[in-house]
C-alpha positions in Angstrom: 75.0 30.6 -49.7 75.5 28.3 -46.5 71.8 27.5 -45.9 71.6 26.5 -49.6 74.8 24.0 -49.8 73.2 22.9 -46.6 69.6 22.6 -47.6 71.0 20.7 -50.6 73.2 18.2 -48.5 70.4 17.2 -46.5 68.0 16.6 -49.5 70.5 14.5 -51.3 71.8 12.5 -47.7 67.7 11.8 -47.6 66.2 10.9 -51.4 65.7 7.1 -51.2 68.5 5.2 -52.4 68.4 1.3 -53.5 70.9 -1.3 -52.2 71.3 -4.8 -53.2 74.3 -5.8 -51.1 74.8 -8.2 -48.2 78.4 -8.2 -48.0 81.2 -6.8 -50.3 82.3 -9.2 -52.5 86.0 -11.0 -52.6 88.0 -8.4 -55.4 85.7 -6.1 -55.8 87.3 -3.3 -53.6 90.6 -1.1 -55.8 93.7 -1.9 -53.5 93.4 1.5 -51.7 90.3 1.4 -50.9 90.6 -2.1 -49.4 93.9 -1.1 -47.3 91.8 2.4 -46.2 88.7 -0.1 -44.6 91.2 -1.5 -43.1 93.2 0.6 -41.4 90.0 2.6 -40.5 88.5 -0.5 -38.8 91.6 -1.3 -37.3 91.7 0.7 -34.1 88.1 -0.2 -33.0 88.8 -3.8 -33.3 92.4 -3.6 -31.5 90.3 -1.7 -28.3 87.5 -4.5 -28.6 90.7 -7.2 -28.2 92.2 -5.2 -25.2 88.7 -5.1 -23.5 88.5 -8.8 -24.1 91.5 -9.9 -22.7 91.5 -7.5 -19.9 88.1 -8.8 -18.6 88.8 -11.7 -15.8 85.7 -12.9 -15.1 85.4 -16.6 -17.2 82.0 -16.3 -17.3 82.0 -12.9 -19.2 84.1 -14.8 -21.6 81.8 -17.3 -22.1 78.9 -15.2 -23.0 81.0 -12.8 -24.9 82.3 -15.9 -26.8 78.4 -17.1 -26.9 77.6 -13.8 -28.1 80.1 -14.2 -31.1 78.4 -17.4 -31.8 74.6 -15.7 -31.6 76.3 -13.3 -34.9 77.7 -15.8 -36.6 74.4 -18.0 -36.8 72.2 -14.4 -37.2 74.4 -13.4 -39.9 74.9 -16.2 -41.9 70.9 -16.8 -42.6 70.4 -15.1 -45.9 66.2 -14.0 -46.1 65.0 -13.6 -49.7 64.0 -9.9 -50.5 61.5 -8.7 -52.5 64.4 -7.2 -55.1 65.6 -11.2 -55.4 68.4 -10.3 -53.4 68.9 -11.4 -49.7 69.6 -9.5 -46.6 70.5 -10.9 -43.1 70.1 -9.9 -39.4 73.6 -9.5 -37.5 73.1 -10.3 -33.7 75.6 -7.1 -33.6 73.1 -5.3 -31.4 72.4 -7.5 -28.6 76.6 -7.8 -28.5 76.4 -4.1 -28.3 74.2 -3.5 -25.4 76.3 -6.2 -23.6 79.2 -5.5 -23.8 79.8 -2.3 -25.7 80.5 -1.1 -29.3 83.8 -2.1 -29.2 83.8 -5.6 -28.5 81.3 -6.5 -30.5 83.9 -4.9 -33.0 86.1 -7.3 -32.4 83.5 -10.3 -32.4 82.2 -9.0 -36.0 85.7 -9.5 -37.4 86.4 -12.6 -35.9 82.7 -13.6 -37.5 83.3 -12.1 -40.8 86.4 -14.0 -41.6 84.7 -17.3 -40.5 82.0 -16.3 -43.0 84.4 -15.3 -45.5 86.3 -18.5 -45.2 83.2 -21.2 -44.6 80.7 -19.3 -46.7 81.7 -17.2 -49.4 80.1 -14.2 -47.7 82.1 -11.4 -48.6 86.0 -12.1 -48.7 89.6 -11.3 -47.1 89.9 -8.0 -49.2 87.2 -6.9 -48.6 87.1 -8.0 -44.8 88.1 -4.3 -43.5 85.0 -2.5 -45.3 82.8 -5.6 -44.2 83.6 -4.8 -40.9 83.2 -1.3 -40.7 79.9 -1.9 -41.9 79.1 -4.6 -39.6 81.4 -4.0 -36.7 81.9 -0.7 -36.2 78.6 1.7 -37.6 76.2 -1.0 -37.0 77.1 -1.6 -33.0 78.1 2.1 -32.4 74.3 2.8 -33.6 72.6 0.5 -32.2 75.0 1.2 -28.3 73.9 5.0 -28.9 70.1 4.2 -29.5 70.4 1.8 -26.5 71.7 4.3 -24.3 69.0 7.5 -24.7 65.8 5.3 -24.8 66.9 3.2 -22.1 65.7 5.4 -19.5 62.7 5.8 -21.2 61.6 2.2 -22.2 64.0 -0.5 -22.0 62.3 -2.5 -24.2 61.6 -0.5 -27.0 65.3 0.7 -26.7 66.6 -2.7 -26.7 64.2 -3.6 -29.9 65.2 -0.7 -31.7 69.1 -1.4 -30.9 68.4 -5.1 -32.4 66.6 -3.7 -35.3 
């Protein structure tokens, strides 16, 4: 009975499924499900702050604040898809080899509400699931993938982190 809830998990966590979506949309998150994003996103970005204003070096600012720019510009180029939506790169991966998932946490926020604000990407409600997405999954991915190529080939594991 195991091996069949199991074997049925993994077939529906694999079947194809189509997304449309760049960024979640101002309102369109129920109240909970808005304050839950948040609160799950929160800790992450708190330890990404603490890292930042621990480090002491001025030049590690810099390039952690250039690195925040790099995602900002990545992320707000929409590329036409075939669907007729858009999609986007975020920059989040580079960040993430640098510096670690949990600053780029921190940066993706920061980037997100500048988006939200400037550019009608996304919203303030919906700026806790945005950045889950973004911030936390996306750079914790890409920081794991980093770290068991690198060994192997750098370059491939720093193309497939960026990817």
């Amino acid at each position: 009975m195991k091996n069949k809830k199991l074997f049925l998990f993994l077939i529906l966590m694999l079947l194809p499924k189509l997304s449309y979506a760049m960024h979640i949309g101002e309102g369109f998150l129920p109240p909970f499900w808005a304050a839950f994003y948040y609160v799950l996103m929160l800790p992450f970005v708190m330890k990404g702050a603490l890292k930042i204003k621990r480090a002491e070096d001025k030049d590690i600012k810099m390039l952690i604040a250039l690195c925040g720019a790099f995602i900002f510009l990545l992320s707000a180029l929409k590329l036409p898809s075939v669907t007729g939506s858009c999609s986007h790169p975020t920059g989040t991966g580079l960040a993430a080899i640098l510096f670690g998932p949990f600053v780029t946490s921190f940066l993706s926020m920061i980037v997100l509400i500048f988006q939200a604000l400037l550019l009608a990407h996304g919203g303030i409600t919906t700026l806790g699931a945005n950045t889950f997405s973004m911030g936390v999954v996306g750079p914790f991915v890409a920081f794991i993938v980093y770290k068991l190529l690198k060994n192997k080939n750098q370059s491939l594991a720093v193309f497939l982190a960026a990817f």
